[in-house]
N, C-alpha and C positions, 0 to 999 in steps of 0.2 A: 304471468311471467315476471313482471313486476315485483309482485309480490314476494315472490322465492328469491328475486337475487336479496333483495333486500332482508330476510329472514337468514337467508347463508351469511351474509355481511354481518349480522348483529353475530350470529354464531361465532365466529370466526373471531369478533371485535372481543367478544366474552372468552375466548378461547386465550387470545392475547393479553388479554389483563390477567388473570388466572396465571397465565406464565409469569407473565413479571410482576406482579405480587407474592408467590409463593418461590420461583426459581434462586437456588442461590447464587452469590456472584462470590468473587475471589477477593480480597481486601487489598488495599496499594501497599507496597512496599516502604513509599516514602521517598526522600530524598536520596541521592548518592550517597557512599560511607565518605567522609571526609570532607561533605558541603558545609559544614556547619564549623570545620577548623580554620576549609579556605576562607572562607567569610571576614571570620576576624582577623587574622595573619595579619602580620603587623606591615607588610608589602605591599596591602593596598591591591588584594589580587582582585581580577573583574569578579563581576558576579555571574556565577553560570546559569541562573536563571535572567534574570535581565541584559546582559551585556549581548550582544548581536553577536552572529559568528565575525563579520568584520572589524568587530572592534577587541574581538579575542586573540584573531590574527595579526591584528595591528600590536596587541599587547605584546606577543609571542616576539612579534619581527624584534622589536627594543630587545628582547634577551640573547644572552651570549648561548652557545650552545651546550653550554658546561650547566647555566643559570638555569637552560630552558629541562635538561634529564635531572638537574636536581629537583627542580619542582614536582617532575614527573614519579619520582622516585620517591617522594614525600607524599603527594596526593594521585596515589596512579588511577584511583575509583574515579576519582575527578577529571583528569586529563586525558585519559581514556575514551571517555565518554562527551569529550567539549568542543562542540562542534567549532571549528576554526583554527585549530589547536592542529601543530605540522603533524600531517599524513605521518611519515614516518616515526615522529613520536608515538603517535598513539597505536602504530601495528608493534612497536617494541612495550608500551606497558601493556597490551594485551595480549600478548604472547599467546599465542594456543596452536603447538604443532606445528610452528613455520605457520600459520594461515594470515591471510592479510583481516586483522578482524580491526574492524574501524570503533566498536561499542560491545562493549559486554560489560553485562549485569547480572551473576548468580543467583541473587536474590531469588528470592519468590519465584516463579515460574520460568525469569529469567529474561534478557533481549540479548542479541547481539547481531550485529551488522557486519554481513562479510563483504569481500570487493575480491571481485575476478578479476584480473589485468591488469593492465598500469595507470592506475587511476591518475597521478601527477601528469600526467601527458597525454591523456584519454582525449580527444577533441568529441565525445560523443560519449552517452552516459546512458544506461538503465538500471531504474530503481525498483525490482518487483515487491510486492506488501504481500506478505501473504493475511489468511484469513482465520476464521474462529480457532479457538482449540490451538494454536500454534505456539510450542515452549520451546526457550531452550535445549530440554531432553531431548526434544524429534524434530530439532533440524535438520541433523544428518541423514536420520532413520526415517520422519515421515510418523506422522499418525496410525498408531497399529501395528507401525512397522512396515508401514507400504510405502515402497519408496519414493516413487512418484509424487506423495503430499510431501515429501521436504522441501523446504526452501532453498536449502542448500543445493540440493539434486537438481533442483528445477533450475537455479541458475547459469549449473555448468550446462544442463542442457542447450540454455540460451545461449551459455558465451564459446561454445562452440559453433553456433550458427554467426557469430560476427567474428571481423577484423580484429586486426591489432589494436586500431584506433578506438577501440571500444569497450568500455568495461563495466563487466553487472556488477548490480551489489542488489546480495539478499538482505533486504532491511525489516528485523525481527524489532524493530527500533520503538518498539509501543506493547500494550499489555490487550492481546486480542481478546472477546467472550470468551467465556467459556462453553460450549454447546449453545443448544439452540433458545436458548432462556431467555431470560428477561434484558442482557447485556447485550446479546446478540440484536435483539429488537430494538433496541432504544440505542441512540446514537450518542452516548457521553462516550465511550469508548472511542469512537471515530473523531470525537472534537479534538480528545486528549491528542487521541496521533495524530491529527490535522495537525495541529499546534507543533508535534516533534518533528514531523516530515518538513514540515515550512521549515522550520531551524534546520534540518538537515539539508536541503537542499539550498537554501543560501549560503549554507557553509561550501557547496560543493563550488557555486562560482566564485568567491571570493577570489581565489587565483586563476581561474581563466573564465574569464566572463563571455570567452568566444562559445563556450560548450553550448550541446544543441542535450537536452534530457529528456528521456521517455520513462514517465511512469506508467505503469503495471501492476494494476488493481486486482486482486486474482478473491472473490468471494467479499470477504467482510472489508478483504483490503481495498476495492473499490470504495466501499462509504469512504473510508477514511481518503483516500483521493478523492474523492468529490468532495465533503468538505474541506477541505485542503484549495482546490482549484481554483478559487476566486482569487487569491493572496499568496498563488505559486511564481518565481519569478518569469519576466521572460523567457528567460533560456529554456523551460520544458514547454516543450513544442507541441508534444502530443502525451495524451490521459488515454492509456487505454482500461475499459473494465472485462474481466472473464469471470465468466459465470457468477454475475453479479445480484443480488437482492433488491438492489435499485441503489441512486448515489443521495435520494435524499430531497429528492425535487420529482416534479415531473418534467420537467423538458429540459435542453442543454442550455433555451440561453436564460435561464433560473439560476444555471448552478454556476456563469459569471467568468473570470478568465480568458484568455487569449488562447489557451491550446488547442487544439483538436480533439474533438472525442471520439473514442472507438469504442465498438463494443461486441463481442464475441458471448455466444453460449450456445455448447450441445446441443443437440434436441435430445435428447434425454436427463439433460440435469434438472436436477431436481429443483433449483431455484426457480424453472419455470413457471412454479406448480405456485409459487407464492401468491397470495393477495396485492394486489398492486393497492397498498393504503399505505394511508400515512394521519395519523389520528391520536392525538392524549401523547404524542411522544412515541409512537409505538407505527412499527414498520419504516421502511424506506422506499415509498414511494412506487413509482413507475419505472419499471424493468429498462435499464437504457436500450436492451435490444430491442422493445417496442419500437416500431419507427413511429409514431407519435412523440417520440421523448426529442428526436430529432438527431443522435447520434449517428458517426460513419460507420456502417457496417463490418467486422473483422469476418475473415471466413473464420469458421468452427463446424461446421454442416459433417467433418470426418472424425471428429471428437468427441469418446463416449466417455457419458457421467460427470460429474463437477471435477473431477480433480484428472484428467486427461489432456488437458491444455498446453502441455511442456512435454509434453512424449515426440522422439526424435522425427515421426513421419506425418508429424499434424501438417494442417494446411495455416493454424494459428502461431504454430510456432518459428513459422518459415514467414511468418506477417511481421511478428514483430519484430524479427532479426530484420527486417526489410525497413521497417519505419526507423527501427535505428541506424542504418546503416545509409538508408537513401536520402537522395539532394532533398532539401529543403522545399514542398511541399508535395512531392512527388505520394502518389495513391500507390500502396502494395499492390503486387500483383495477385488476381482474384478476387481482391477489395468487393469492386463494381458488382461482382456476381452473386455477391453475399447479400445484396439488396433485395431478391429474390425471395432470398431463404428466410430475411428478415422478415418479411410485409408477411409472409406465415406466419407471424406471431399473432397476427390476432384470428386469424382463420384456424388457430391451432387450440383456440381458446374456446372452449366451450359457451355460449352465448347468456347462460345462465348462472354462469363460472363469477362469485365474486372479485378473482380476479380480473373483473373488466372493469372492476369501481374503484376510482381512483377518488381520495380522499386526502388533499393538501392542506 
């Protein structure tokens, strides 16, 4: 018995190098158009890479309002995209359709980050990530054209299930894999957006540092919230992961932070089916729905396939409206009962199943 997991393991290990050694990836873009003007400008502007969002908003506050659209109007790639930079600036230089869009990037396959509601007044905040394969192009539309993988879609989903006091934002805000390749398996992609998400989300309390935020890891966008989580501020309260490949650790208290962790998946998605390894750079680890990993259970037990998790009659989608909207530590209703469904994760796992070999 021995023998054979260890044989599937080496398979599977050969399988994954194969992938990312021959898979290709996407090249960066680079910088924003206009980093390289602000830089030198004889004004002494901050730098958008080093400068914090509070000390970009601190910059902003000294200009006149005349001083702050000329700048905007001179570097809009820039100011668009600079986290701490006034809200309402940056929905005017990104103009798209009336939509409230906080970051857009054309470039290459593209980002941008929308916001539901009234984000300046929002005392309660959700930030869903979505996962691999996510452009630009099929935000609206969804991969293939199915609605349900947009981010877009998936958020109005959300922001109809909360208050006023609450506002999503789909954050396309990083350059996810492309398919199931070598990018996908290896976690530079998730450091990169760790690193943008932390900057975005201290830009979100610079002006109300009352805010309570719920991130929402939906596939690849879980890595990239786990690493993120150790160096996310107070204010987000709870991490949840769906249908996730693992956060990159095996256990919750690995991966560091003050939040709370949640963690939802189908019983038919396919991330199930993954190797719980983590080895040479390659996989993420231990499934946080394992209850070994030590995460709080989300229901998902009525949610088919990876990408069902935002459809209006879930029992997950009616969770997280719940953790956003509820008092301060308060457990979703049906939370408790998903503990059930959890502890099946290993009973569901074939005994011989490499994915029972965890390799940190």
């Amino acid at each position: 018995m021995r023998g054979g997991v260890v044989s599937r393991l080496w398979i599977v290990l050969l399988l994954l190098v194969v992938v990312w050694l021959f898979g290709p990836t996407r090249a960066s873009v680079g910088q924003l158009p206009g980093v390289a003007s602000w830089r030198v400008d004889p004004r002494h502007l901050p730098d958008p890479a080093t400068t914090s969002p509070a000390g970009i908003a601190s910059y902003f506050a000294g200009l006149t309002a005349d001083q702050a659209l000329a700048l905007a109007r001179e570097y809009p790639g820039v100011v668009g995209n600079l986290d701490g930079a006034p809200l309402a600036l940056r929905y005017a230089v990104n103009g798209f359709g009336g939509r409230q869009i906080m970051a857009l990037d054309r470039r290459g396959d593209g980002r941008i980050v929308e916001v539901l509601g009234d984000l300046a007044a929002a005392e309660r905040v959700v930030v869903l990530i979505p996962g691999v394969d996510n452009t630009l192009a099929d935000f609206d539309t969804g991969l293939g054209g199915v609605r349900r993988r947009a981010p877009a879609w998936q958020a109005r989903q959300l922001f109809q299930r909360v208050g006023e006091k609450v506002a999503v934002i789909a954050w396309l805000g990083y350059d996810p894999p492309e398919g199931i390749r070598r990018a996908a398996l290896r976690e530079d992609r998730a450091a990169a957006g760790a690193l943008a998400l932390r900057r975005f989300v201290d830009g979100l309390v610079v002006d109300r540092p009352d805010r309570r935020i719920v991130v929402v890891g939906h596939s690849y966008g879980s890595v990239v919230a786990g690493r993120a989580a150790a160096r996310l501020p107070a204010q987000v309260t709870d991490i949840v992961a769906l249908g996730s490949p693992g956060l990159g650790v095996a256990t919750r208290a690995q991966l560091g932070g003050a939040a709370r962790v949640w963690a939802g998946s189908a019983p038919d998605d396919w991330t199930r089916k993954l190797p719980a390894i983590r080895v040479f750079g390659l996989g993420h680890g231990r499934s946080p729905v394992d209850p070994r990993f030590g995460a709080l259970p989300l229901p998902a037990g009525d949610v088919t396939g990876h990408d069902g998790y935002f459809l209006s009659d879930t029992s997950t989608l009616a969770a997280i409206a719940q953790l956003a909207t509820s008092r301060d530590g308060e457990i979703p209703r049906g939370a408790s009962a998903m503990t059930s469904t959890a502890g099946s994760w290993i009973s569901s796992r074939s005994p011989s199943s490499p994915g029972n070999a965890i390799v940190s």
